[in-house]
LOGUVO-601570 format. One record per residue (C-alpha): residue number from 1; residue in one letter; x, y, z. Coordinates in Angstrom, 3 decimals. Each point is the difference from the previous one (the first is absolute). Example, Ala and Ser with C-alpha at 12.3 -4.5 7.8 and 13.67 -1.06 7.14 Angstrom:
2
+-----+------+----------+----------+----------+
! seq ! type !        x !        y !        z !
+-----+------+----------+----------+----------+
!   1 !    a !   12.300 !   -4.500 !    7.800 !
!   2 !    s !    1.370 !    3.440 !   -0.660 !
+-----+------+----------+----------+----------+
//
This chain:
228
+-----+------+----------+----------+----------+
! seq ! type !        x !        y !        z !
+-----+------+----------+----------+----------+
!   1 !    x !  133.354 !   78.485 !   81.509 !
!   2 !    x !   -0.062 !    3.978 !    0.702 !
!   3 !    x !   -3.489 !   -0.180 !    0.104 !
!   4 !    x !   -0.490 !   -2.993 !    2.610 !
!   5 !    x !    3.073 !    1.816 !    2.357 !
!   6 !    x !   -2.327 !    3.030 !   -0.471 !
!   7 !    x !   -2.841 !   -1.413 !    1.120 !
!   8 !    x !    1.742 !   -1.491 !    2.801 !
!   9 !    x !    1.424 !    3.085 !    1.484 !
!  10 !    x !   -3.402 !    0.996 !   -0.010 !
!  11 !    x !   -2.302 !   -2.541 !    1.364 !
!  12 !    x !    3.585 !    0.476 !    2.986 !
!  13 !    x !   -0.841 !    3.222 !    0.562 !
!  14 !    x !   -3.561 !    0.149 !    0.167 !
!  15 !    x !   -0.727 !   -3.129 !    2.237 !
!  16 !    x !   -1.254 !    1.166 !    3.069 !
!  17 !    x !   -0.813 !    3.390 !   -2.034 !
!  18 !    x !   -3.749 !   -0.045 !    1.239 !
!  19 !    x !    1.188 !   -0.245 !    3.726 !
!  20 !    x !    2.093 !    3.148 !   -0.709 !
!  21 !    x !   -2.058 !    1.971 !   -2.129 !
!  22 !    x !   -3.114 !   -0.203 !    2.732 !
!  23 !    x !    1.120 !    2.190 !    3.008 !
!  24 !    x !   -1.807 !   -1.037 !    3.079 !
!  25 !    x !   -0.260 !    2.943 !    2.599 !
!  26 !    x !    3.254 !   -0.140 !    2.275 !
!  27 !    x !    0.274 !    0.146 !    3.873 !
!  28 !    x !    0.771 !    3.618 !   -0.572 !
!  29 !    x !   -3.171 !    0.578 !   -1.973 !
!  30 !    x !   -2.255 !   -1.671 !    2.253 !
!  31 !    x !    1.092 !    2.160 !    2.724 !
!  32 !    x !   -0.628 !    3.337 !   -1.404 !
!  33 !    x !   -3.494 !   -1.362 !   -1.253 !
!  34 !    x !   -2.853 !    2.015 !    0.994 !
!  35 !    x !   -3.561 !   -0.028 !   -0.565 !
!  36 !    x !   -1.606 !   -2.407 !   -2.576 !
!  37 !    x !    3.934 !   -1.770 !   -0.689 !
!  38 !    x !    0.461 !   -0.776 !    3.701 !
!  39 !    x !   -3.144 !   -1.283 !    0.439 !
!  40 !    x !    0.873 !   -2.431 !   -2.877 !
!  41 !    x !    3.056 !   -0.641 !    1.277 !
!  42 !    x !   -1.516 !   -1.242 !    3.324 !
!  43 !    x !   -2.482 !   -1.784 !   -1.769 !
!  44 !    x !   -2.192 !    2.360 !    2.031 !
!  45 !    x !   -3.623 !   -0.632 !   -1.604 !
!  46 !    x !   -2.082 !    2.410 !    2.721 !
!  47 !    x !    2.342 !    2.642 !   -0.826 !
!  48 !    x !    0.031 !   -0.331 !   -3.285 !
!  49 !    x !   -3.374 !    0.589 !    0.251 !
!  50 !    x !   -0.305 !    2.731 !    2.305 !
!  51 !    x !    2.264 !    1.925 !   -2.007 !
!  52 !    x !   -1.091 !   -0.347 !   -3.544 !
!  53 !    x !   -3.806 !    0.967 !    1.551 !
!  54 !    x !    1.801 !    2.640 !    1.251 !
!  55 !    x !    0.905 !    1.280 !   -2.966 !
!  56 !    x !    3.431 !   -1.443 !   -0.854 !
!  57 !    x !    0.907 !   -0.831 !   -3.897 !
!  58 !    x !   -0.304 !   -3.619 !   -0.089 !
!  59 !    x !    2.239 !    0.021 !   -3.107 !
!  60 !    x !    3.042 !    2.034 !    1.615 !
!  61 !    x !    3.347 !   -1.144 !   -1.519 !
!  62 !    x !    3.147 !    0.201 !    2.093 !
!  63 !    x !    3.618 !    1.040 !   -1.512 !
!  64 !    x !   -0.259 !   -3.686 !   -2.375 !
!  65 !    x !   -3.637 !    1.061 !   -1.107 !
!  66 !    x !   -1.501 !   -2.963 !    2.446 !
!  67 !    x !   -2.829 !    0.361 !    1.065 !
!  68 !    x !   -1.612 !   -1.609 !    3.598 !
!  69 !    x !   -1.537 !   -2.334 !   -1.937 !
!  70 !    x !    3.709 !   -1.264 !   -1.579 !
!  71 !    x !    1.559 !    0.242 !    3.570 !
!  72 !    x !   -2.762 !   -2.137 !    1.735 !
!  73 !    x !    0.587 !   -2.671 !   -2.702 !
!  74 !    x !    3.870 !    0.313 !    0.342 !
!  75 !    x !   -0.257 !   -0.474 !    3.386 !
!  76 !    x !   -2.446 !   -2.766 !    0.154 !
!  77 !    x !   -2.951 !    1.214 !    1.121 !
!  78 !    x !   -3.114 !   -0.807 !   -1.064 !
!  79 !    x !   -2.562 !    1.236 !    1.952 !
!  80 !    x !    1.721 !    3.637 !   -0.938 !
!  81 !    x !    0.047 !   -0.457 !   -3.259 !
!  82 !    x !   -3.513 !   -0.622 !   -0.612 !
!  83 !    x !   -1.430 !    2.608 !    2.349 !
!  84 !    x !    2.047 !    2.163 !   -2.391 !
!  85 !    x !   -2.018 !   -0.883 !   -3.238 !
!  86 !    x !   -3.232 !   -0.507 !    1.698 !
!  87 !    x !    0.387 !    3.783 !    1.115 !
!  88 !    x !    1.489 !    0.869 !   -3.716 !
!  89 !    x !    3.620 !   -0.582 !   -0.516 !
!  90 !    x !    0.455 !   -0.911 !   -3.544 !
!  91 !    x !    0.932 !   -3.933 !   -0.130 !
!  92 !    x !    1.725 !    0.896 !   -2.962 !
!  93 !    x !    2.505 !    2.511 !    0.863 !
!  94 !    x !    3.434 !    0.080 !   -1.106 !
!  95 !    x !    3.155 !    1.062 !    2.077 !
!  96 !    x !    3.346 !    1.871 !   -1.789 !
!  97 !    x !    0.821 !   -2.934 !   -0.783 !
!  98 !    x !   -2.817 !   -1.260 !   -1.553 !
!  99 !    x !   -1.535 !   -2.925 !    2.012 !
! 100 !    x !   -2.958 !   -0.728 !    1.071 !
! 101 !    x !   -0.802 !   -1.387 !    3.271 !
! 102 !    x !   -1.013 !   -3.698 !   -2.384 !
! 103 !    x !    3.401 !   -0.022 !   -0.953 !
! 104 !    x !    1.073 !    0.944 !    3.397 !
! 105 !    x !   -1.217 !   -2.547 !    1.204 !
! 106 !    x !    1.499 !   -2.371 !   -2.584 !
! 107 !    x !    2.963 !    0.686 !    0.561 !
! 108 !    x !    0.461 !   -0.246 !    3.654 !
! 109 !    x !   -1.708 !   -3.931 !   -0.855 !
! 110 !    x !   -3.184 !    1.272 !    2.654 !
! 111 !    x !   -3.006 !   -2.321 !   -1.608 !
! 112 !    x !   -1.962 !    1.432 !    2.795 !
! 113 !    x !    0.559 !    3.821 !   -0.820 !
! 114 !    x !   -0.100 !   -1.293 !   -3.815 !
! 115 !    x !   -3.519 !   -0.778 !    0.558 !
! 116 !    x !   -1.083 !    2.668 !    1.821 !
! 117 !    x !    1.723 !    2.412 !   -2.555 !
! 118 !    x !   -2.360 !   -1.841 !   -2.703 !
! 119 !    x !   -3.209 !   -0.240 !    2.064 !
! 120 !    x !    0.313 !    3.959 !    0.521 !
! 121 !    x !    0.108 !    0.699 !   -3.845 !
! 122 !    x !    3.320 !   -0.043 !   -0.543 !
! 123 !    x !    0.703 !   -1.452 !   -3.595 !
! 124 !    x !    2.336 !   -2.929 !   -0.947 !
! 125 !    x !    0.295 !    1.051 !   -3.110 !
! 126 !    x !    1.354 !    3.493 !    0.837 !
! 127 !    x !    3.211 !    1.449 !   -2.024 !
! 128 !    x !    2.704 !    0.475 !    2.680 !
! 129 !    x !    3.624 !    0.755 !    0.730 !
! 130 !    x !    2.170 !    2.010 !   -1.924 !
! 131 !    x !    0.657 !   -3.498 !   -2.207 !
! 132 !    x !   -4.093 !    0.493 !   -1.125 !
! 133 !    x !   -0.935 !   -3.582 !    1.471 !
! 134 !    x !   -2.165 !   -1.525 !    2.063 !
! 135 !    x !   -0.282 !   -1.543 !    3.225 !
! 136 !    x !   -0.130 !   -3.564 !   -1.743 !
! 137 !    x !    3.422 !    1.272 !   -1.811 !
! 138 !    x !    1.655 !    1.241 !    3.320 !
! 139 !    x !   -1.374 !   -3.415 !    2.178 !
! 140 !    x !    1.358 !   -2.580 !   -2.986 !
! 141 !    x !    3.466 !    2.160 !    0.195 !
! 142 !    x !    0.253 !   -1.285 !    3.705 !
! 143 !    x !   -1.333 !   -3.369 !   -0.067 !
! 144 !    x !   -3.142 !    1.266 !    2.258 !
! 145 !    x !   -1.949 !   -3.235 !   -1.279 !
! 146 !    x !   -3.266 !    0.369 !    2.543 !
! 147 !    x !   -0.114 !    3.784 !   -1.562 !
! 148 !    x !    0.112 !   -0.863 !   -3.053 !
! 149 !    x !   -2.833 !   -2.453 !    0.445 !
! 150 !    x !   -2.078 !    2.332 !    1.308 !
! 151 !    x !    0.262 !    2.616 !   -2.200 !
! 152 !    x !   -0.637 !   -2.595 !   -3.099 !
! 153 !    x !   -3.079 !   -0.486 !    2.211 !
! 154 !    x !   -0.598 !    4.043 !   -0.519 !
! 155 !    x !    0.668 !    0.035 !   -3.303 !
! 156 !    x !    3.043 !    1.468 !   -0.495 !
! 157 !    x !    1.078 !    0.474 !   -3.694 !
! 158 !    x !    2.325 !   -2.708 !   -0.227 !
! 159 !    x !    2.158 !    0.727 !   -3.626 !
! 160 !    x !    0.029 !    3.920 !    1.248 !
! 161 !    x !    3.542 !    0.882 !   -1.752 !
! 162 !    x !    1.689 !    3.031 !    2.352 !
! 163 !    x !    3.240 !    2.300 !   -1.217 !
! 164 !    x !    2.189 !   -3.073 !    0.268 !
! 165 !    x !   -2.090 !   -1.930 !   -2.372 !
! 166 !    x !   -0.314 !   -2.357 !    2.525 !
! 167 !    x !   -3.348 !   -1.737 !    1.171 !
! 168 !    x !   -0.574 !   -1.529 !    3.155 !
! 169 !    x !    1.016 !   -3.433 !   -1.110 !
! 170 !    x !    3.408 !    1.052 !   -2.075 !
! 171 !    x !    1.063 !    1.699 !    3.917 !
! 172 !    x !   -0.612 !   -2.968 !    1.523 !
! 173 !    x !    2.168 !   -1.394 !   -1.881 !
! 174 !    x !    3.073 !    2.497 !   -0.990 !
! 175 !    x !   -0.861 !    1.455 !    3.604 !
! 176 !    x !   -0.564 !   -3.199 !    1.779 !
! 177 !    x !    2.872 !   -2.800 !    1.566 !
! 178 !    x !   -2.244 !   -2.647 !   -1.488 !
! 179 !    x !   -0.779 !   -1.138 !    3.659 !
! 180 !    x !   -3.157 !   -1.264 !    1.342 !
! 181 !    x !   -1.882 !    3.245 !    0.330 !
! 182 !    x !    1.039 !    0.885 !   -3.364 !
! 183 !    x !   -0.740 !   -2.811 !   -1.669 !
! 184 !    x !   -3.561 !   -0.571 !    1.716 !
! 185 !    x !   -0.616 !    4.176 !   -1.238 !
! 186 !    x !    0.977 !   -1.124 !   -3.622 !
! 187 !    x !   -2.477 !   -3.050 !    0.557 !
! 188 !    x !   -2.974 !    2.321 !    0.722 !
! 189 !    x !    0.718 !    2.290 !   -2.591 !
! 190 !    x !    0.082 !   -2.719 !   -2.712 !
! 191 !    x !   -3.011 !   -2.056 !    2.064 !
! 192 !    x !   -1.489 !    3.206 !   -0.316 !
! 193 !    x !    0.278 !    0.826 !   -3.973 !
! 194 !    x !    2.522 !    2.377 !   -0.054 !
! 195 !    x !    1.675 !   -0.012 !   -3.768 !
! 196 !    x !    2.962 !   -2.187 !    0.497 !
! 197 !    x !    1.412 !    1.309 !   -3.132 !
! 198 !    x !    0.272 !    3.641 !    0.299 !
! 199 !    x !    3.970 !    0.801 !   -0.760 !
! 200 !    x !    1.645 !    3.013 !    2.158 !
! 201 !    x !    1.491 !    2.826 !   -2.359 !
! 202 !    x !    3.023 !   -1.798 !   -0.996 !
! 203 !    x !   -2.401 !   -2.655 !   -1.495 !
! 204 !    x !    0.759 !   -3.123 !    2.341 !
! 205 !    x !   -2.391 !   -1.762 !    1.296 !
! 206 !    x !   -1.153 !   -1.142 !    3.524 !
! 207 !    x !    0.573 !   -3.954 !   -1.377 !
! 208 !    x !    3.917 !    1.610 !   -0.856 !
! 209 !    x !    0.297 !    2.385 !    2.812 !
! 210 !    x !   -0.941 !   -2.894 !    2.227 !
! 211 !    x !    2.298 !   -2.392 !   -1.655 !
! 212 !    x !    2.930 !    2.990 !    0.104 !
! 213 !    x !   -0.221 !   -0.586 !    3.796 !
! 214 !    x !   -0.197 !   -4.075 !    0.319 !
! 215 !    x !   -3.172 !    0.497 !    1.948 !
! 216 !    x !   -1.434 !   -3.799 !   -1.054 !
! 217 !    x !   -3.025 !   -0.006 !    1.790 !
! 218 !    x !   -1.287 !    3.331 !   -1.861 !
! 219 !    x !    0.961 !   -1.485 !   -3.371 !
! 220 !    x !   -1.859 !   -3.267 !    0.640 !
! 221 !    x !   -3.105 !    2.809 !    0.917 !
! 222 !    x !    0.240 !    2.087 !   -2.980 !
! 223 !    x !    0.481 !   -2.850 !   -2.403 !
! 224 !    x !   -2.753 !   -1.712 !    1.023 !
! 225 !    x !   -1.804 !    3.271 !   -0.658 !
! 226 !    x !    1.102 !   -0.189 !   -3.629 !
! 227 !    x !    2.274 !    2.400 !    0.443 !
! 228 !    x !    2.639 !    0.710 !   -2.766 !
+-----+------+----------+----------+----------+
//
């Protein structure tokens, strides 16, 4: 019983802990931009341009270690972002935070910058966050079903196992409302392969953790899966 209020508490407290752990550049910060940042900012791709030619550090990181590249992709633009990596920026780069513009992306449920982050050599299968998960991980957490598709489609380790001992399809679940979204991310995963039978740390597993909740339609999933 201590162990299920535990977990609980937990899954409470870090629900929308992706959303808060990524720290998009404020109003503030984009105003006192200059140079390469600004021009990502703006979505500026001529400047962007101009000034890396010109000798500016395409890799620059601002007080949150982002670099252009993660500010262009934070603030949706495209164009930007891969002008970036065509002149160098590394589509890999972490922040202070440790995200990378894939799981950036992810996150803020943007299919479009999603694939743009993977056509510019970004992995899906990165190590991210200070939880050591994955993009797949962070998109199942909020139900971000179209993500999750597409980063299946990029093969994305799908049993990866971060500091929680959580993989992408025990968060949708302890982490999930069991909602539409939710359920159709649990779908994909199991659609997918994903190891329906990996227990978190206390030993449940997602079959219990699923039944814990009274989310029916992801027990019907999982048992049909052979789940146990």
């Amino acid at each position: 019983m201590a162990a299920r209020l535990a977990l609980f508490i937990l899954a409470f407290i870090l629900f929308a802990a992706p959303a808060r752990a990524q720290i998009a550049p404020s109003d503030a910060e984009v105003a006192a931009y200059t140079g390469l940042h600004a021009a990502a900012a703006k979505g500026d791709a001529a400047e962007i341009e101009r000034l890396v030619k010109a000798g500016a550090q395409v890799d620059a990181r601002d007080g949150h270690k982002r670099t252009p590249l993660h500010v262009a992709v934070h603030r949706r633009h495209a164009a930007a972002a891969r002008a970036l990596v065509r002149l160098g920026a590394d589509p890999n780069a972490l922040d202070a935070q440790r995200y990378d513009i894939v799981t950036i992306a992810s996150v803020a449920d943007d299919v479009a910058m999603l694939k743009v982050a993977l056509d510019v050599g970004c992995k899906a299968g990165n190590i991210t966050s200070p939880y050591d998960g994955t993009a797949l991980i962070a998109a199942a957490h909020l139900g971000h079903d179209e993500v999750v598709r597409t980063l299946i489609a990029a093969k994305a380790p799908l049993d990866h196992v971060n500091n929680l001992h959580w993989t992408a399809l025990i968060e949708s679940i302890v982490l999930g409302n069991g909602g539409k979204r939710h359920v159709a991310t649990l779908r994909a995963l199991v659609e997918a392969g994903a190891n329906v039978n990996l227990a978190d740390r206390s030993g449940a597993t997602p079959l219990t953790l699923a039944k814990g909740r009274g989310y029916t339609e992801m027990v019907a999933i999982l048992q049909k899966a052979g789940a146990r």
